[in-house]
N, C-alpha and C positions, 0 to 999 in steps of 0.2 A: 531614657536614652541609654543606650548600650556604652558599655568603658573597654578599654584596650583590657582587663581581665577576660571579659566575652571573648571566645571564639570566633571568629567569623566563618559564614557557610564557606568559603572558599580557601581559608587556612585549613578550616576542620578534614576538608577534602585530601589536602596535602599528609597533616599529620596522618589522618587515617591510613594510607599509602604508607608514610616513615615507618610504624609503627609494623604492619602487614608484610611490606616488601620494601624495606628501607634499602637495598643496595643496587635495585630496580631502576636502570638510567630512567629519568623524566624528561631532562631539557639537555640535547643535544650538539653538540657543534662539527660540520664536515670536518673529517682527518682526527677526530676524536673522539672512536668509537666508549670512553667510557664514560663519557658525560656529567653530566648532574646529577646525582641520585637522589632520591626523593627524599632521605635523611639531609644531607647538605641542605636541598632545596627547603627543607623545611627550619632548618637552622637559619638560611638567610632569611628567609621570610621574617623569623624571631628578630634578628636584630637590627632588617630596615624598621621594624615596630618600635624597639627600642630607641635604638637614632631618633627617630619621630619624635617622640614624646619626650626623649632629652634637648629638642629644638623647639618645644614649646608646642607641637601638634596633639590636639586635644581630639578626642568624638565627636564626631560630624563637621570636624576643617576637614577644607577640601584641601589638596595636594596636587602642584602642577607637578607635572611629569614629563620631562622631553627625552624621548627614549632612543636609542639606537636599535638595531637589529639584529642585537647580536643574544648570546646565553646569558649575558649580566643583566641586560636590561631585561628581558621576560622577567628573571627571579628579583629586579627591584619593582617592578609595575607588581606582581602580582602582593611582594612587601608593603607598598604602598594601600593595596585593595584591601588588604587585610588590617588597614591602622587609620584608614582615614574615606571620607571621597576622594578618588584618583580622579586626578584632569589630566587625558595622554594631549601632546602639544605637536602640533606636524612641525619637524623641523625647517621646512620650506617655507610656512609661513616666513611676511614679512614683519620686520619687528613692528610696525603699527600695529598690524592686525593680531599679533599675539600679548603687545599690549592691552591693546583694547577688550581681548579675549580675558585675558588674567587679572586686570581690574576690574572687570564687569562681573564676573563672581568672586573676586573679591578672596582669593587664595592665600590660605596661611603664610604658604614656603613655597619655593619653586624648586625644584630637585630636576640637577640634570645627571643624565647618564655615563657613566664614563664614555660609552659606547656613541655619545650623543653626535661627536665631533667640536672641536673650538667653537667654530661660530653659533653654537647653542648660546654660550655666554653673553656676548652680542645681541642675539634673539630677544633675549629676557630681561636687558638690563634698564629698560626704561621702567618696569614693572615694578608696582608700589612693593610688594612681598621681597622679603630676603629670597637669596639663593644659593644653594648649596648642591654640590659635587659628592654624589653619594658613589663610592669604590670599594669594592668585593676584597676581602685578603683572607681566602678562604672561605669561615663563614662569619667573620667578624666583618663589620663595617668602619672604611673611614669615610670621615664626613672632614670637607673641604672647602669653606667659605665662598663664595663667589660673587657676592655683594650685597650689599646692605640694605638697608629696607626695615618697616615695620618689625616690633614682634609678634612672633606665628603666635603665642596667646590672647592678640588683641584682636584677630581678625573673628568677623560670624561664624555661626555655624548655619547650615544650609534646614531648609523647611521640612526636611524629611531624614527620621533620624537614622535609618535604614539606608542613608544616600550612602552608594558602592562608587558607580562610575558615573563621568559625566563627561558627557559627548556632543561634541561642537558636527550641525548639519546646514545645512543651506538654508538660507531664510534672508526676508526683506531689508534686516539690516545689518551692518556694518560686520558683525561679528555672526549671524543668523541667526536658527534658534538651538539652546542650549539642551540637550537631554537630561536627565534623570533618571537612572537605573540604581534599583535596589538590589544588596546583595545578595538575596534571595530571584530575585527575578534575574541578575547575569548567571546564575548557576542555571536557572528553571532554564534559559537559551541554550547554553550549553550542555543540557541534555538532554533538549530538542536536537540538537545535533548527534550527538551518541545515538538515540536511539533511531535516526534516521536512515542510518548509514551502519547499525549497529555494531558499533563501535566497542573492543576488548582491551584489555590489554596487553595482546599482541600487537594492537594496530600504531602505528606511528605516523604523524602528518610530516610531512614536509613544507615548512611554510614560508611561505615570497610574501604575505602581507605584512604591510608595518603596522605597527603593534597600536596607533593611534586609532586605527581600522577597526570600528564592532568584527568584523569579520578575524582579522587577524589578534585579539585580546578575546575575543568572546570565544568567534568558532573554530578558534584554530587553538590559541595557546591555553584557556580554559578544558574548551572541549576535548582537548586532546589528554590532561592530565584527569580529566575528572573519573576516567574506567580504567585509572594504573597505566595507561598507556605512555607515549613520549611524543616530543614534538622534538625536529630536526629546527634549529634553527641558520640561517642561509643568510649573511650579510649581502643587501646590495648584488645578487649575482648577473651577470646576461643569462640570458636564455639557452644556451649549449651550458654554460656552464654550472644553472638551476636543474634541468635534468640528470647532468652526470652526479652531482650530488646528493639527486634525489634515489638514485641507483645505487651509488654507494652505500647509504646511509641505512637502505635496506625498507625505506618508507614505502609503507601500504597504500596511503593514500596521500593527493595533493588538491589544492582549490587555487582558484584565482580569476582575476576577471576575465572576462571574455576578450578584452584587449591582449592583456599576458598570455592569454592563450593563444590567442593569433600567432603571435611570436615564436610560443616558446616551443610549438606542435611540428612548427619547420625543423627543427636540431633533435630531433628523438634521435639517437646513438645508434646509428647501424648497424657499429662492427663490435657492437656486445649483444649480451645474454640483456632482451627488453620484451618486456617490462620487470624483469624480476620480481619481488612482493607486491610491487603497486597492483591493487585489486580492482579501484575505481579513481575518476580526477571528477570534481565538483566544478560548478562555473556558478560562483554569483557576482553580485554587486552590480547587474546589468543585465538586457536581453538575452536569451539564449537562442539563434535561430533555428532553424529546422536545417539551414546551410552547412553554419558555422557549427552543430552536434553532425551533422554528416564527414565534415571534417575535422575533424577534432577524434571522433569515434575511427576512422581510417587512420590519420596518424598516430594515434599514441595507440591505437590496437585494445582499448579498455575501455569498459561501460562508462558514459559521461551522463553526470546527474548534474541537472538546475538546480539552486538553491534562489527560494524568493525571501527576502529579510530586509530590514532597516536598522539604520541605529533605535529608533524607537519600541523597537522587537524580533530582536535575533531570531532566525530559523524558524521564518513561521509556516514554510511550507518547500514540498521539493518532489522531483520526480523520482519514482520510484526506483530503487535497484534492481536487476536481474534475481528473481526469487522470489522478490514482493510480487503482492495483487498488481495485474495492469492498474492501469488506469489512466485515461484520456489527457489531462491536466495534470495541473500541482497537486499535492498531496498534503492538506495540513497537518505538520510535524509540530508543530509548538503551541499553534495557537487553534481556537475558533475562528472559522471564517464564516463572513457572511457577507449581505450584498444591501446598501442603502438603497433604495430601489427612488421609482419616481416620484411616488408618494412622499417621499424623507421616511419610510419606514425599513427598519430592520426585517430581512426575509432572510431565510437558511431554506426556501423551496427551490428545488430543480431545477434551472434552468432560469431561473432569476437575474437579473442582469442590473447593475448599477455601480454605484463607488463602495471598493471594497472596503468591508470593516472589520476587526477582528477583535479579540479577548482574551486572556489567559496570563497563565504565571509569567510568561515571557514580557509581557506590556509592559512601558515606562511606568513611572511614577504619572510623568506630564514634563510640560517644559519649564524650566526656570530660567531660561531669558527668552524672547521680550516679556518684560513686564507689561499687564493688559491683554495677551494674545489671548483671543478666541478659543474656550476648550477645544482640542479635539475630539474631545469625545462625544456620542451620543449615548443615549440610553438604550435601552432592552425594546420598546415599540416603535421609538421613533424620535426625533430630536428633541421633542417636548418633552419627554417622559423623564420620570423623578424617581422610577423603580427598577429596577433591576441593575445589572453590572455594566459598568460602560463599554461601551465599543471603540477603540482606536479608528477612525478616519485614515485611509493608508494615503488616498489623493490617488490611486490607483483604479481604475476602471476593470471590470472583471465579471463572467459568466459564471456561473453555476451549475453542475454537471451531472447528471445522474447516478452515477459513481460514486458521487461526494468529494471529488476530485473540484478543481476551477482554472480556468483561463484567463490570463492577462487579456484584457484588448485593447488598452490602452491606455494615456497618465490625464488626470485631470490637472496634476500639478504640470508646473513651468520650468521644471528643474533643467538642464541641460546633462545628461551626461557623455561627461568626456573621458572614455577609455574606463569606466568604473566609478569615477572620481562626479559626484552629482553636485553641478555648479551654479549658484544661483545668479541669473539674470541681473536682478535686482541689484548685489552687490557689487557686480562688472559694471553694471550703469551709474554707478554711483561716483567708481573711483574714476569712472571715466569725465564724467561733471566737474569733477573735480579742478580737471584740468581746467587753467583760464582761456583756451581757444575753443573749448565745447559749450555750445548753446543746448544743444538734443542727443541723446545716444539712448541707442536701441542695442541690446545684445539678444541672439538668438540662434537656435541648433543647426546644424548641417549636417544630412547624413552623412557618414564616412564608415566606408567598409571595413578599416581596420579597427577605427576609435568610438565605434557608435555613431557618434557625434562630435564633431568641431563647434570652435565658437566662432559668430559672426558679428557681425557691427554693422551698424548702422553712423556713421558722424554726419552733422550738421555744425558746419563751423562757424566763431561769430565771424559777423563783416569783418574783412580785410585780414583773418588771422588764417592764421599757414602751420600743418603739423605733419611732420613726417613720419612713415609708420615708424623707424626703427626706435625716434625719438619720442612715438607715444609709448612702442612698447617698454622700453627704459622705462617711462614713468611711470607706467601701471604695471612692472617686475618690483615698483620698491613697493608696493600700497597691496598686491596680490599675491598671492601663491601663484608659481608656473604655470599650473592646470588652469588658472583664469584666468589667464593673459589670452588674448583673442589671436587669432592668429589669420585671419580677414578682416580688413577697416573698408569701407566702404564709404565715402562720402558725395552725400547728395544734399541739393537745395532744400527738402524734407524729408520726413520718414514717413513711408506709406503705411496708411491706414484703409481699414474697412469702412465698407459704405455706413457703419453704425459708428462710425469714428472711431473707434476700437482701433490699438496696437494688439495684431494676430501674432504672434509671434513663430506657432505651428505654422504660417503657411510663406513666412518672408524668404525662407530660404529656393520654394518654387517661385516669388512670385521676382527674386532679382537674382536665378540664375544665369542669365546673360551675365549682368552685371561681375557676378564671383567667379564666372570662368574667369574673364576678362582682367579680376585683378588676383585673382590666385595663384599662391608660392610657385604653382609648375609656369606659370605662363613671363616668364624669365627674358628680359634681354640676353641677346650675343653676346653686349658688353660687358658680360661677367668677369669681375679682378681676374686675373691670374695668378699661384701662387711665387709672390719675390725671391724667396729663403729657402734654402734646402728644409727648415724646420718647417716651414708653410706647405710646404711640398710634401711632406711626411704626415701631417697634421690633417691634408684634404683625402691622402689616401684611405687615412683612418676613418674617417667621414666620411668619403665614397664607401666604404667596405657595412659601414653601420648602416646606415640610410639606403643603401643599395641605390646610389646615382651617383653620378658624373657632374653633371651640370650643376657643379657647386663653385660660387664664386668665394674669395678669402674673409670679404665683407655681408655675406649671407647669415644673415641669423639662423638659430639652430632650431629651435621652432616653428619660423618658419618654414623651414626644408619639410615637417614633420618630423621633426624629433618630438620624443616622449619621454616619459620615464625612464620604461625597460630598454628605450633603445640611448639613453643618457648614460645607462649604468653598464653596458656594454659597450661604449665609447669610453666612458673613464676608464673600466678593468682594461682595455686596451690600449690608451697611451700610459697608464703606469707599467703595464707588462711592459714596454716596449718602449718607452723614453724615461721611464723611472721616476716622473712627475706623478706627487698624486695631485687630483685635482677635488673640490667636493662639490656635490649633487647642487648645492647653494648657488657654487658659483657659475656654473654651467648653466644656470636658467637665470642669473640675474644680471652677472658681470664679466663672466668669458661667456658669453654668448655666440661668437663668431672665427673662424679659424683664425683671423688675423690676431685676435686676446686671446685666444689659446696660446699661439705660435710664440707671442710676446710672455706669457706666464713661464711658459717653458723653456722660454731663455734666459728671462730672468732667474730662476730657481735655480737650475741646473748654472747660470755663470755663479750664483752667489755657494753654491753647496763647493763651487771648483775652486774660491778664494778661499771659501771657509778652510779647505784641505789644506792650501799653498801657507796657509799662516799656521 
């Protein structure tokens, strides 16, 4: 087993840099063009190592991480990667589910970020592991208790002693299934990424992904430092406001999901000098249409590349750039692809067709939660086989090209994705059961042109019990992250099944489209509240302005109007510009939900700031 003496492939990447072009910005912040330099950068790294192992973090404990979006938190994750297994924590989770998360591997310490916001401490505090406030004072660290808990030298160590990161995906229970990435295999992604998009260090990302995201830690804040280059980091921005800063900043390149990009291709800056360095914008984490690249390539006026990846193996393939060879399909950048065919046999011939498989430095370890789960891998001929190197199972379906290129055609898995964010059915029906008026729930996808997919429902209530949507959605905002709260309920006397008795879940959304006009967000009574207060008044116009509609009532959840993320985070930056409340992301999806709990937060804060002053 390796000791904090060892270098890790991902410090050694840093110092190499200190040492070469120590004064070379790395990690950036808008309005501050002098940044991090990769000397500092590598001084912090040094002493979140040290903090660690003065709290009792030994070789192979893992380390929660609940990060913010800002320059601090990159350089304590990447501090963290280098001293332990990193566990990034989405801050939206709800505290069950990130309990559940954090005792179930069973983590040393839990580290939150300065950047993290208050309610991180909240988040964390049922979990068995101590917690502590790690804060930058230069390159020195202070460490800040945050409550009590085990000590970090009594917790395991993980089965793999090479464990770097570990990454929470969709899966059948509670918590889903857990990754394993080696710190040789998150660097091997991260320069699947470099070399796809070949990557200098001239090039700079601009990055909107949160740092909990394989995409945003592997292919954004890894990939970006690992060829001397720098990453822009962008708290929390809207969409006019992630561009102009992507322009400022002087970024070559940007990524994001296809949902962000819907958004954010409407506000390209007219009345400046655009694109400036931006060379190419990347679209992963979801489909990429043949539409949405027609639009996307007209508005921002630059080459748009696909990228196909999972947290189980960053950048395993991508369309080529302007310069590269054509070619028809994806392009495998990091990994071997191939095709389980019908047989259950491994094919790499032309035109081959089945569930795609892949291999390489990029591949996880495996999963470490659920205990029992089914390898996914198979072997070199076929599922039987006990020879050769395994193949990763993507659950993805996919063609074979003559080229050597391939094409998606489809998912054999269940997953839903909404806007980027891949949601498991499984676990939506779960919290839904929960509930004591649900006998049956079914959760399932709906096309939607801007988000990929919406989530749908299915209820079956018991006799004589009675549930309101706003009142299921409250109970399933404490038990789920945002992105999994349904935003269609649907209740019928059962849930339709196929003639094999099978729940279809690909096909519910054609087969009760009556039904979802019929009770979807747009389909609205007349008797929409009115807004009472000037501040309710003020509050709906900011909401008309984000959402781009009218017909919002003061008691309309925000949800389900369609609100999202990106258009959450351009709602907040516009009522603190503009009423001087700030609000957080937290509570906008859990507990100000609705113009009339905004209007009430905003008066309450701003009467109590107006006492505060008078005394």
């Amino acid at each position: 087993m390796s000791n904090l003496d060892a270098v890790s492939p991902v410090l050694a990447v840093i110092e190499r840099h200190a040492q070469t072009r120590g004064d070379a910005p790395a990690i950036i912040v808008p309005g501050e063009p002098a940044g991090l330099s990769y000397r500092h950068l590598s001084g912090r790294m040094h002493a979140v190592r040290t903090a660690l192992t003065g709290l009792g973090v030994r070789p192979g404990h893992r380390v929660a991480v609940v990060p913010g979006e800002d320059a601090d938190s990159a350089a304590l994750l990447l501090g963290v990667v280098a001293a332990a297994a990193c566990c990034p924590v989405n801050p939206l989770w709800s505290a069950a589910e990130t309990q559940d998360y954090l005792d179930t591997l069973d983590v040393a310490l839990i580290v939150l970020a300065d950047g993290a916001g208050t309610a991180a401490a909240q988040q964390v505090a049922a979990a068995k592991a101590a917690a502590v406030t790690l804060r930058f004072s230069g390159e020195d660290v202070v460490v800040e208790p945050r409550g009590g808990g085990r000590p970090a030298e009594t917790a395991a160590t993980g089965p793999y002693p090479d464990e770097a990161v570990l990454l929470r995906t969709s899966g059948t229970t509670s918590i889903g299934k857990v990754v394993s990435l080696s710190a040789a295999g998150v660097v091997a992604a991260a320069q699947a990424t470099v070399d796809a998009y070949h990557l200098t260090d001239s090039d700079r990302r601009f990055n909107i992904m949160p740092f909990f995201h394989v995409q945003g830690l592997v292919g954004s804040l890894i990939a970006s430092l690992l060829p001397g280059g720098s990453i822009v980091c962008a708290p929390a921005p809207d969409p006019a406001t992630a561009l102009r800063h992507a322009l400022d900043s002087e970024a070559t390149w940007l990524s994001a999901t296809p949902t962000m990009h819907r958004l954010m291709v409407r506000y390209v800056p007219r009345d400046r000098e655009w694109p400036g360095p931006l060379r190419f914008v990347r679209c992963g984490s979801g489909a990429l249409t043949a539409g949405l690249r027609a639009e996307l390539e007209a508005g921002y006026g630059l080459p748009v590349v696909e990228s196909y990846g999972m947290s189980e193996a960053h950048q395993i393939a991508s369309t080529p750039l302007p310069g590269d060879p054509d070619a028809a399909g994806l392009v495998p950048t990091g990994s071997e692809v191939a095709v389980l065919d019908q047989h259950g046999r491994v094919s790499t011939a032309p035109d081959a067709s089945g569930e795609i498989v892949i291999r390489g430095a990029n591949v996880m370890h495996g999963y470490v939660w659920p205990p029992g789960l089914e390898s996914p891998f198979v072997r070199g001929g076929s599922a039987g086989d006990t020879e050769g190197a395994g193949w990763l199972r993507t659950g993805d379906l996919g063609r074979l090209l003559p080229d050597g290129s391939f094409l998606i055609t489809g998912r054999a898995k269940e997953m839903i994705n909404v806007g980027g964010e891949k949601v498991s059915p499984f676990e939506v029906e779960a919290a839904m059961l929960s509930h004591p008026a649900v006998a049956e729930a079914v959760a399932f996808g709906i096309p939607d042109p801007v988000r990929d997919e919406q989530l749908g429902t299915v209820l079956v209530l018991r006799p004589g019990a009675t549930l309101g949507d706003e009142e299921f959605r409250t109970y399933l905002g404490q038990r789920l992250a945002p992105v999994k709260v349904p935003r269609f309920f649907l209740r019928r006397a059962d849930i339709p099944v196929a003639e094999s008795g099978k729940i279809q879940r690909g096909s519910l959304a054609k087969v009760l489209a009556d039904e979802l006009d019929a009770a979807g967000p747009m389909a609205e009574s007349d008797g929409r509240t009115a807004p009472r207060t000037p501040v309710e008044a003020m509050v709906k116009g900011l909401w008309s302005l984000v959402l781009k509609r009218e017909d919002i009532g003061v008691d309309n959840d925000f949800m389900a109007l369609g609100g999202d993320s990106m258009a959450g985070m351009a709602l907040l930056s516009l009522v603190e510009d503009s009423l001087g409340v700030a609000i957080t992301p937290a509570e906008l999806f859990t507990d100000i939900t609705t113009i009339e709990a905004m209007a009430a937060a905003i008066s309450e804060r701003t009467s109590g700031t107006a006492e505060g002053a008078g005394r």
